[in-house]
Backbone as ProteinMPNN parsed JSONL, in Angstrom:
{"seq_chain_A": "XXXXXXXXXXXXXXXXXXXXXXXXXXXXXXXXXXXXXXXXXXXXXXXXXXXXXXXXXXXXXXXXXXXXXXXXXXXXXXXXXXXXXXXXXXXXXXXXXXXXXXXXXXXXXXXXXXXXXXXXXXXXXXXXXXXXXXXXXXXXXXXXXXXXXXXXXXXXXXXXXXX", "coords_chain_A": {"N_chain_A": [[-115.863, 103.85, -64.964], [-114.106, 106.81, -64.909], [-110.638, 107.799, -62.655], [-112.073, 109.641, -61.645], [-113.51, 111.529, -58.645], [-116.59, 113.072, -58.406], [-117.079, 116.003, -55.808], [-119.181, 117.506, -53.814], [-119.352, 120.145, -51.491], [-121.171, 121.705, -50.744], [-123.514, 121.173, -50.114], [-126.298, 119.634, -48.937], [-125.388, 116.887, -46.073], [-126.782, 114.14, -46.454], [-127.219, 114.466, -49.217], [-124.805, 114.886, -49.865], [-123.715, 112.113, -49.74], [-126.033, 110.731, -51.056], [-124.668, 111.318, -53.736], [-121.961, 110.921, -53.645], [-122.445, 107.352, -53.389], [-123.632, 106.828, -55.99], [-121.453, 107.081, -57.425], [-119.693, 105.394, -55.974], [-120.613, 102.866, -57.078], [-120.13, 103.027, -60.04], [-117.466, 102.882, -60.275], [-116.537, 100.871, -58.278], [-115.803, 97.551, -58.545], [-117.044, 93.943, -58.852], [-115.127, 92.565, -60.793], [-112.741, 93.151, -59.724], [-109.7, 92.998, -58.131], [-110.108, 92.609, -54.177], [-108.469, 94.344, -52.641], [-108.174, 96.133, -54.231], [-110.659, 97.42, -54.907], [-111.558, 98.254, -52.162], [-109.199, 99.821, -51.276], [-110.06, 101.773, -52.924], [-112.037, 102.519, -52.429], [-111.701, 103.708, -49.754], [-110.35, 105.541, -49.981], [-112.27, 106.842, -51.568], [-114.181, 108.01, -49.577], [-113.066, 109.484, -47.939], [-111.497, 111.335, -49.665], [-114.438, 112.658, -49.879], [-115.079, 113.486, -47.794], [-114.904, 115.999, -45.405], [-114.72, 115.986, -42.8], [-113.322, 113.439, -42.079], [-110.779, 111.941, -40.242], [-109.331, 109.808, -40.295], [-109.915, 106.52, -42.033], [-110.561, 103.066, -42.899], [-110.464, 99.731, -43.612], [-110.596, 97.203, -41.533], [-109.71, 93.686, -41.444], [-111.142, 90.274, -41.43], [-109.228, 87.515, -40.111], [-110.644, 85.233, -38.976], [-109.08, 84.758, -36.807], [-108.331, 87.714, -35.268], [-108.923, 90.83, -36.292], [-107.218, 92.137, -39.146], [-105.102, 94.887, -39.889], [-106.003, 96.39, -42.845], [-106.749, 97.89, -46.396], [-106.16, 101.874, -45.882], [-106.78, 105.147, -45.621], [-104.936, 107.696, -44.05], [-103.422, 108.545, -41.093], [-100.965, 106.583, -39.592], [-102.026, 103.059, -38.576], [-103.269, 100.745, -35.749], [-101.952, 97.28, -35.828], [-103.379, 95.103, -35.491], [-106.684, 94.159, -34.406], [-108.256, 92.454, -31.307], [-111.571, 90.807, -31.69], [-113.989, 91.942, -29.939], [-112.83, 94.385, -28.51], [-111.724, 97.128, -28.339], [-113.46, 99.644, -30.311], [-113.512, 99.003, -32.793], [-113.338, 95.981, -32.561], [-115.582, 95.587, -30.785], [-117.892, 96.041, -32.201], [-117.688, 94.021, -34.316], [-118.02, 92.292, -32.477], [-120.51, 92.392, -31.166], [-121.8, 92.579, -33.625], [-122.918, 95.115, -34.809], [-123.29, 98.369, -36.082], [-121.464, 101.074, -34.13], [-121.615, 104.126, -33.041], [-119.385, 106.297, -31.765], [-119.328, 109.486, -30.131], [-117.755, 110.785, -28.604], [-114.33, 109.257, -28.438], [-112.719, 109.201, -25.732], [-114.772, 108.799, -23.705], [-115.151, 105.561, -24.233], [-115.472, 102.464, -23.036], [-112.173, 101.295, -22.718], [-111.427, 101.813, -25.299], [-108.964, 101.689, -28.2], [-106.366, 103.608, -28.579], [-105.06, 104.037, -31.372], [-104.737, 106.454, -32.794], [-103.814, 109.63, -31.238], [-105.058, 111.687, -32.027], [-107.381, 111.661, -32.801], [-111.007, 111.768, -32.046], [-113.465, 111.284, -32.546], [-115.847, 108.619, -33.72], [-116.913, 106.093, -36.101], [-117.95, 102.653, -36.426], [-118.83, 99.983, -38.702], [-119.857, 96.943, -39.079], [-118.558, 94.46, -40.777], [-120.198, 92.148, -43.0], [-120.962, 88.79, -44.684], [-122.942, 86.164, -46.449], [-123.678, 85.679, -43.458], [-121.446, 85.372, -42.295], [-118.513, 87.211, -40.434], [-116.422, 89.606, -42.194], [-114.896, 91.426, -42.333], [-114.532, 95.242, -40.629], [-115.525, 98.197, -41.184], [-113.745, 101.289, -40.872], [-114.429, 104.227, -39.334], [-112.518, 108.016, -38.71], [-112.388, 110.54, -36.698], [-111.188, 114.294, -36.246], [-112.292, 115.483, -34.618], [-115.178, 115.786, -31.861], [-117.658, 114.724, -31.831], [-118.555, 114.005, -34.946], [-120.111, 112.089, -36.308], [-123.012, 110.595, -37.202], [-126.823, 109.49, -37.446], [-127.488, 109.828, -40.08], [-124.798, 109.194, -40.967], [-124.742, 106.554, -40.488], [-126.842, 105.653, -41.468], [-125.804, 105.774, -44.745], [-123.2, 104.635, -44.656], [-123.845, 102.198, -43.943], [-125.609, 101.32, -46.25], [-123.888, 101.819, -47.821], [-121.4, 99.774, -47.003], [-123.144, 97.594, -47.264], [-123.828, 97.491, -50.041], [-120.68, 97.083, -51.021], [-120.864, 94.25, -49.5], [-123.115, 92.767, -51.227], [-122.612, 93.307, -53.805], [-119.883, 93.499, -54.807], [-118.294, 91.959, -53.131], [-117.707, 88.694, -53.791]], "CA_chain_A": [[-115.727, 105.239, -64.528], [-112.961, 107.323, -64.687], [-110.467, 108.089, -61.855], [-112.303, 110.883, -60.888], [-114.941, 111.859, -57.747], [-117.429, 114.418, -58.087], [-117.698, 116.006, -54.464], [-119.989, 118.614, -53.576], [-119.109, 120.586, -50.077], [-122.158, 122.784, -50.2], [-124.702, 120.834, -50.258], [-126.805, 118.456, -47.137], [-124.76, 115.289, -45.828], [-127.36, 112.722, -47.372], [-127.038, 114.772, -50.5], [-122.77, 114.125, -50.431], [-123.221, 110.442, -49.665], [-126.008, 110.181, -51.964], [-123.855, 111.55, -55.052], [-121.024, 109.253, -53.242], [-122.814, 105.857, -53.993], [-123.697, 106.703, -56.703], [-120.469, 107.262, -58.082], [-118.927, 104.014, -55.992], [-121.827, 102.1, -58.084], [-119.668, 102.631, -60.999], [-116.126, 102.795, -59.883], [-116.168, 99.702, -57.704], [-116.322, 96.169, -59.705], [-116.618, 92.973, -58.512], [-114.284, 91.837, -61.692], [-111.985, 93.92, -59.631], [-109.411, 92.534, -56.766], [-110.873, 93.272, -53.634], [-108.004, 95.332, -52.038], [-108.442, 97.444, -54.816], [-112.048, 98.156, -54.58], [-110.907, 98.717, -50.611], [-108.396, 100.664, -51.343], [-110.427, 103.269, -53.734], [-113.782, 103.272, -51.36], [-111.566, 104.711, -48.324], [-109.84, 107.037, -50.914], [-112.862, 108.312, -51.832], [-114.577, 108.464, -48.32], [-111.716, 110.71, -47.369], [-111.874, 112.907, -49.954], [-115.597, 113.325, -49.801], [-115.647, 113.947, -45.953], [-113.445, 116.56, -44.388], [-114.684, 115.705, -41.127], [-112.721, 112.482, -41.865], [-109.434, 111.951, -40.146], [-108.869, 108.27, -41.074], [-110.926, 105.784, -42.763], [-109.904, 101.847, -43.406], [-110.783, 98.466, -43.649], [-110.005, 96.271, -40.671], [-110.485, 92.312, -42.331], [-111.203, 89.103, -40.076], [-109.266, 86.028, -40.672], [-110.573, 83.785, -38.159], [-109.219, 85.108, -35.191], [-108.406, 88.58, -35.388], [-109.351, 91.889, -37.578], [-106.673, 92.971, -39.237], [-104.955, 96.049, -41.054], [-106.306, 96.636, -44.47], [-106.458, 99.648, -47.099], [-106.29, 102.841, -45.549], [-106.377, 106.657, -46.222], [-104.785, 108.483, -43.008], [-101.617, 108.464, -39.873], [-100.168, 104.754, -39.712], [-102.703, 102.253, -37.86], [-102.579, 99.2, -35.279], [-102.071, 96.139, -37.093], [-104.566, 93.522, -35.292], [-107.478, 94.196, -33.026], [-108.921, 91.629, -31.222], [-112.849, 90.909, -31.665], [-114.272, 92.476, -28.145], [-111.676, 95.037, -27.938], [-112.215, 98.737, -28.877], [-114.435, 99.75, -30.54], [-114.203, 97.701, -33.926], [-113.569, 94.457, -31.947], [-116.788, 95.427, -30.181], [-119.113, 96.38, -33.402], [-117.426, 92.922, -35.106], [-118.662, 91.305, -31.545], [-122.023, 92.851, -31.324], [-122.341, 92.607, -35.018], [-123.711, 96.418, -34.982], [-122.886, 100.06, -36.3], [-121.05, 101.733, -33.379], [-120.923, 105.703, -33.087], [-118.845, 106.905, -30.822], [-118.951, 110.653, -30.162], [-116.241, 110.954, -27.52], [-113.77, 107.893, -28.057], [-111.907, 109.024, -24.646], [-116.08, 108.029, -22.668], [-115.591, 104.682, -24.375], [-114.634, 101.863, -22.179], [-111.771, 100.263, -23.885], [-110.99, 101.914, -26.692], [-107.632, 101.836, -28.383], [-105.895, 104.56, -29.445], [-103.991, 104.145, -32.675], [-104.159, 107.898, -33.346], [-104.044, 110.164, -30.352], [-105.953, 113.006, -32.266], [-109.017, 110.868, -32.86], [-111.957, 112.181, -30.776], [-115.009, 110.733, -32.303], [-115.832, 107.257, -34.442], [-118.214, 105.516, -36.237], [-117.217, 101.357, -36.987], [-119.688, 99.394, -39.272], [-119.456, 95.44, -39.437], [-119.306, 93.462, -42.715], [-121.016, 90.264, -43.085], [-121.264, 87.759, -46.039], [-123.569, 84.786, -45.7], [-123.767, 85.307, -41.738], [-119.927, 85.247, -41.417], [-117.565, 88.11, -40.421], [-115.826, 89.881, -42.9], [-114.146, 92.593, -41.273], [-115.179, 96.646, -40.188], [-115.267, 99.762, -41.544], [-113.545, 102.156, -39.53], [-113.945, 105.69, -39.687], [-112.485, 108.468, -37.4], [-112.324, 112.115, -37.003], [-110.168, 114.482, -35.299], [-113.753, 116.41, -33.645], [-116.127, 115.541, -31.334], [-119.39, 114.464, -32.509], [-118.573, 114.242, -36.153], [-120.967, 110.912, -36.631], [-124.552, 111.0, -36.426], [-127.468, 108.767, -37.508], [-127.475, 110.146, -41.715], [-123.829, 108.881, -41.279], [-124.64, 105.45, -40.246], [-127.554, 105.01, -42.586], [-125.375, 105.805, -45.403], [-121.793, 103.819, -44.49], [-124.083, 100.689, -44.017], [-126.034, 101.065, -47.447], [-121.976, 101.501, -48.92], [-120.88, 98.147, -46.845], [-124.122, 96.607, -48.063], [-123.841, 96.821, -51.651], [-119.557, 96.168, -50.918], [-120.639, 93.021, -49.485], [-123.823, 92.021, -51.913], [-122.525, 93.755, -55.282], [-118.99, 93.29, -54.952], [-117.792, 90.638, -52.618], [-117.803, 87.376, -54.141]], "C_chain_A": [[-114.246, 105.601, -64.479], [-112.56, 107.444, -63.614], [-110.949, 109.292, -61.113], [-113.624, 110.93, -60.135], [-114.783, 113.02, -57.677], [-117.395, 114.679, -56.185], [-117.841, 117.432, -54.38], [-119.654, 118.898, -52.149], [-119.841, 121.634, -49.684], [-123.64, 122.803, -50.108], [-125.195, 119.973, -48.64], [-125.414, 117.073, -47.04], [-125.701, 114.132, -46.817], [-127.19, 113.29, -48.652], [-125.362, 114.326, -51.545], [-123.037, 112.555, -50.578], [-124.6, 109.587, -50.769], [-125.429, 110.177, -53.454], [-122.588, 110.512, -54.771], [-121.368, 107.956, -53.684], [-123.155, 105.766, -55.024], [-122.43, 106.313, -57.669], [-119.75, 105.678, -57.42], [-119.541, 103.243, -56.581], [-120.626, 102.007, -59.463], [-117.845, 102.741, -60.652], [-115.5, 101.811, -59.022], [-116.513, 98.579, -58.624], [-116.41, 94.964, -58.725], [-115.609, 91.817, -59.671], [-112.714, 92.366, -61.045], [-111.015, 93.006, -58.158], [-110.186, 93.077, -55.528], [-109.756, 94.301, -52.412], [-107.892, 96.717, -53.104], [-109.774, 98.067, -55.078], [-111.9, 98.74, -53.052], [-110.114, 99.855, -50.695], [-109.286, 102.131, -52.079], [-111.195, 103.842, -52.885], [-112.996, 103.627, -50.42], [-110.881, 105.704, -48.69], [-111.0, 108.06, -50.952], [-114.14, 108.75, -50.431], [-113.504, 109.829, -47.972], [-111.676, 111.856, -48.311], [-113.431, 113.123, -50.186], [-116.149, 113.884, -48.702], [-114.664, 114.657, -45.578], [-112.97, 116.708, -43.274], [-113.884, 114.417, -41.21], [-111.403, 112.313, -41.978], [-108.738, 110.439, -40.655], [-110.282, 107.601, -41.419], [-110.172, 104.538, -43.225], [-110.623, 101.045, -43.075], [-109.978, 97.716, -42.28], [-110.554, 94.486, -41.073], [-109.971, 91.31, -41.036], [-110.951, 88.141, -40.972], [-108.648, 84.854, -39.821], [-110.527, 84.167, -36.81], [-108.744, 86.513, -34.444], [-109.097, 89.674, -36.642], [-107.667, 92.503, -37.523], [-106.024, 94.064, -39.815], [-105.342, 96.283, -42.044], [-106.281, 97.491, -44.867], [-107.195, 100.981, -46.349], [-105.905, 104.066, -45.397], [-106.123, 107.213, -44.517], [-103.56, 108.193, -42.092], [-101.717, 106.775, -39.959], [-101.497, 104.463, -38.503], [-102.225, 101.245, -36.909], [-102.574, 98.647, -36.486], [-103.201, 95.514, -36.863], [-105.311, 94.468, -34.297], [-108.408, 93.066, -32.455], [-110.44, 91.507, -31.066], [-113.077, 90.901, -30.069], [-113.607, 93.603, -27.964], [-111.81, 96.371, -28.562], [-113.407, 98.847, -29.359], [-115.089, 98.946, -32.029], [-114.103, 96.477, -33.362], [-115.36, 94.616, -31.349], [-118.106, 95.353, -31.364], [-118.715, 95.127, -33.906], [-118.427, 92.061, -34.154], [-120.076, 91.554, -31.54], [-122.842, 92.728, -32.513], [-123.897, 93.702, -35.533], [-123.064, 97.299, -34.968], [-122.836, 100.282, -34.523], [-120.955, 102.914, -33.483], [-120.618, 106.032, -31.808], [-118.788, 108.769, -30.248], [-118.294, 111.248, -29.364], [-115.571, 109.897, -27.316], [-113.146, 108.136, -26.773], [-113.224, 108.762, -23.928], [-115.954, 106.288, -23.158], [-114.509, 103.638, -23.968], [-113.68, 100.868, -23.336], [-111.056, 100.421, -24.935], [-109.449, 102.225, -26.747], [-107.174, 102.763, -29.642], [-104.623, 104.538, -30.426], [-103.361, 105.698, -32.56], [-104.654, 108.737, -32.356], [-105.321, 111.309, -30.197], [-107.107, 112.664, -32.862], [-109.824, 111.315, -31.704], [-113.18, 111.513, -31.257], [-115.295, 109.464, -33.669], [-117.051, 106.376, -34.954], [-117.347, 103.983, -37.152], [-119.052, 100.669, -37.662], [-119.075, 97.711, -39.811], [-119.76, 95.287, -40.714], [-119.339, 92.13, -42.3], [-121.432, 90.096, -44.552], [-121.963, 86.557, -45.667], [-123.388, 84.658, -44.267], [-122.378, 85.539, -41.247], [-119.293, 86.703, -41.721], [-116.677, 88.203, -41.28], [-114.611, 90.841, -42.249], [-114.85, 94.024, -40.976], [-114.627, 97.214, -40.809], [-115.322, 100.531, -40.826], [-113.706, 103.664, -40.105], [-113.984, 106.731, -38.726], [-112.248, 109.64, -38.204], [-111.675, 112.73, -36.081], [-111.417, 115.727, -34.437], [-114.552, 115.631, -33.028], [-117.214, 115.246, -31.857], [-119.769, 114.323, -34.029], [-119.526, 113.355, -36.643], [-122.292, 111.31, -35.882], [-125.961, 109.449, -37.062], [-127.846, 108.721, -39.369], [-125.885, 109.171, -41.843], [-123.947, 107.078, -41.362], [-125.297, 104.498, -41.022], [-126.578, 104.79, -43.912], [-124.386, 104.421, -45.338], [-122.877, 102.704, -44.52], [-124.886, 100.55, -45.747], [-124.559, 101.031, -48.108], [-121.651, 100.073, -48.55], [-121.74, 97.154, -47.582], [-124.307, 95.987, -49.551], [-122.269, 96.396, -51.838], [-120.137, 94.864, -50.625], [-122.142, 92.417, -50.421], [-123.022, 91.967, -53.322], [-120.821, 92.887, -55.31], [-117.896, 92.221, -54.506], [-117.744, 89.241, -52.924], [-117.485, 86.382, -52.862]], "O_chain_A": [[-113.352, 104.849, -64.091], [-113.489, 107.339, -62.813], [-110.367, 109.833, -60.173], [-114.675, 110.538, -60.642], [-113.901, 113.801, -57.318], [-117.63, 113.767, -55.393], [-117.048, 118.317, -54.7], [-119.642, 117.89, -51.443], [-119.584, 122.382, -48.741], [-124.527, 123.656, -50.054], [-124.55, 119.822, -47.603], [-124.759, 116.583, -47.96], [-125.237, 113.451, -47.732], [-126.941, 112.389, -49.453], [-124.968, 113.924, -52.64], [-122.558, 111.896, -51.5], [-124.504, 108.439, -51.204], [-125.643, 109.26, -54.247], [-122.293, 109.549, -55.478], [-120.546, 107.392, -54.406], [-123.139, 104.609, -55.444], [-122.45, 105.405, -58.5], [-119.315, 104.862, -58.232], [-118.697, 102.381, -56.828], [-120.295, 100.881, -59.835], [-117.291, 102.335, -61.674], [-114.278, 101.734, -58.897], [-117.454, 98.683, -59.411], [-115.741, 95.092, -57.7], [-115.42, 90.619, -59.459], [-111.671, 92.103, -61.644], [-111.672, 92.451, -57.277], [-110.946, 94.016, -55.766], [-110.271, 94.884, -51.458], [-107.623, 97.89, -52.842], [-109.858, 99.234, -55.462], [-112.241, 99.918, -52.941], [-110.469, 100.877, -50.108], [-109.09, 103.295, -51.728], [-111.261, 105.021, -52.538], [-113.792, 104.223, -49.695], [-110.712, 106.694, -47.978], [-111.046, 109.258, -50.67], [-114.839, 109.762, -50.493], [-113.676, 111.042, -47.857], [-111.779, 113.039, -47.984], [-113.576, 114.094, -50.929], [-117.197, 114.511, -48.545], [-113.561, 114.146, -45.385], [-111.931, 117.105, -42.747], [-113.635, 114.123, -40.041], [-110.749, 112.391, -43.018], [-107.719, 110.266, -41.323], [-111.409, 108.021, -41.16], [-109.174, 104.743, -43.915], [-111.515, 101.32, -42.272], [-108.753, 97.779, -42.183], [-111.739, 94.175, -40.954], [-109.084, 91.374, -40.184], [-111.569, 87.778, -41.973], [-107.642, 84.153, -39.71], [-111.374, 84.06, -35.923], [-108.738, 86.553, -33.214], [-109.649, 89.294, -37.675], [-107.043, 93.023, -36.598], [-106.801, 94.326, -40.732], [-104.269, 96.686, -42.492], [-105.847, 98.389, -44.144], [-108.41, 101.139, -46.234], [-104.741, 104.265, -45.048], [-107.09, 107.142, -43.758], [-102.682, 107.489, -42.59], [-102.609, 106.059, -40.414], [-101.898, 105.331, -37.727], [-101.078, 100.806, -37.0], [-102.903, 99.021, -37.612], [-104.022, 95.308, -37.757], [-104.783, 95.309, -33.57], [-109.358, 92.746, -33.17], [-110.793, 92.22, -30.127], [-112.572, 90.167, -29.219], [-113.883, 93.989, -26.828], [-112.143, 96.245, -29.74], [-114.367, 98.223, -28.909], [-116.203, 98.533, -32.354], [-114.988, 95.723, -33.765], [-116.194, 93.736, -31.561], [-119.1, 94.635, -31.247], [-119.825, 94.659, -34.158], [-119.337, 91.352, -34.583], [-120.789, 90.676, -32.027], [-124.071, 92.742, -32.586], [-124.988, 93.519, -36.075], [-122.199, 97.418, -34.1], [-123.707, 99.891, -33.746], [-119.98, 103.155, -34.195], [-121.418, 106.061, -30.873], [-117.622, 109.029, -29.954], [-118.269, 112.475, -29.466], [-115.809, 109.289, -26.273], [-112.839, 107.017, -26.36], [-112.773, 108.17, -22.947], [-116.674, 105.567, -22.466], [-113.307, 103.644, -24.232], [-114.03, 100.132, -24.258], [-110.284, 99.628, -25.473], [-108.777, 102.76, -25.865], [-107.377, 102.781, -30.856], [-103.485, 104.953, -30.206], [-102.213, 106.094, -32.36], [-105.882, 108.812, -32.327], [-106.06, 111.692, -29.29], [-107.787, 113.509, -33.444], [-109.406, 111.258, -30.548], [-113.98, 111.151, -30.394], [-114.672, 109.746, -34.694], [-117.997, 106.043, -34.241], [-116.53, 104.047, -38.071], [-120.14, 100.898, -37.134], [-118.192, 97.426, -40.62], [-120.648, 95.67, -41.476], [-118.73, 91.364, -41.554], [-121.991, 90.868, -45.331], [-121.637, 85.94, -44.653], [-122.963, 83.593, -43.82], [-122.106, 85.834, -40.083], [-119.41, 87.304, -42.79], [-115.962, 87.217, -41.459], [-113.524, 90.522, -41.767], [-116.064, 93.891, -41.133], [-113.451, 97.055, -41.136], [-116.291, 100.816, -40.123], [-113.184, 104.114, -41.125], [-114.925, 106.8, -37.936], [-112.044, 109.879, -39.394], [-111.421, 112.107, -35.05], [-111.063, 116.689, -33.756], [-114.762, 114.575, -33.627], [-117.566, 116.148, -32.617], [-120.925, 114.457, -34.43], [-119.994, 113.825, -37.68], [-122.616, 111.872, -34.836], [-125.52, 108.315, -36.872], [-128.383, 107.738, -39.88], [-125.814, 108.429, -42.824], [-123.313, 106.427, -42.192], [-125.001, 103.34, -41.316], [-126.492, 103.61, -44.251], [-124.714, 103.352, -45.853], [-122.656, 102.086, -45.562], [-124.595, 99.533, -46.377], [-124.245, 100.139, -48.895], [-121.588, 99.201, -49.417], [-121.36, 96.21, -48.276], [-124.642, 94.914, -50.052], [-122.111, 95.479, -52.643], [-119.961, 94.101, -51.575], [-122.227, 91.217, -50.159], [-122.791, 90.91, -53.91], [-120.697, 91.77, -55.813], [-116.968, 91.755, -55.167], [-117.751, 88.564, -51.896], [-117.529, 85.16, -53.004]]}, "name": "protein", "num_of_chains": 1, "seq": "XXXXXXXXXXXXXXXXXXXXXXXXXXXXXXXXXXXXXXXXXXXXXXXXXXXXXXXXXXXXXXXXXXXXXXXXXXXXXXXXXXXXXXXXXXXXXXXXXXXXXXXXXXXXXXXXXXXXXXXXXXXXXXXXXXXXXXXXXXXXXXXXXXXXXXXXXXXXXXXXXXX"}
């Protein structure tokens, strides 16, 4: 596939994210490094969502999650598993939505103008990979279409593409 994403902004949510996978289907490889399949899928999250204020990879090796490719204001570097809200979804090893990060005990604010969050664990053979973070600068921007989706995207990242 060429560098280019289709994105529709007038159509349903499952309708964007299913024209989205489709399109990461052919624009992600697994012949491909994997910070550059990382790097494109939070490119093109970001421009297919305009509710999305950041979007990145947080990767686990061993004993933290930390920084990886990401579209939006500068990030922490490390978070420790337990600890916000992706330490907690890595620990729980479950989709988190947040829809007011200032109600959630804990959480750490990278970016002040973050109000609402949805983190999705990756797993390979049982073991922690790292989270997919994604934040917004509104209230309530994550919902239950959002969560189905982002985990069918991590799912085929970590079957299709992850070696």
């Amino acid at each position: 596939m060429a560098e280019f994403l289709e994105v529709k902004n007038d159509v349903q949510l499952s309708e964007q994210y299913e024209l989205l996978i489709k399109q990461l289907k052919s624009l992600l490889s697994k012949d491909e490094r994997l910070i550059t399949n990382l790097a494109n899928l939070t490119a093109a999250l970001k421009q297919t969502f305009d509710k999305i204020s950041w979007v990145g990879f947080y990767l686990y090796d061993g004993e933290v999650l930390y920084l990886g490719p990401f579209q939006g204001k500068i990030a922490c570097t490390t978070i420790k598993i337990g600890k916000g809200v992706c330490g907690t979804a890595a620990e729980k090893r479950e989709t988190i939505i947040v829809p007011d990060v200032n109600k959630f005990p804990g959480h750490i604010f990278c970016d002040p103008d973050s109000k609402s969050e949805i983190v999705i664990p990756m797993f390979k053979n049982n073991k922690l990979i790292g989270v997919l973070d994604v934040d917004s600068d509104a209230f309530n921007s994550f919902d239950e279409t959002d969560k189905k989706y982002l985990e069918e995207i991590v799912r085929f990242l970590t079957e299709e593409i992850i070696i």
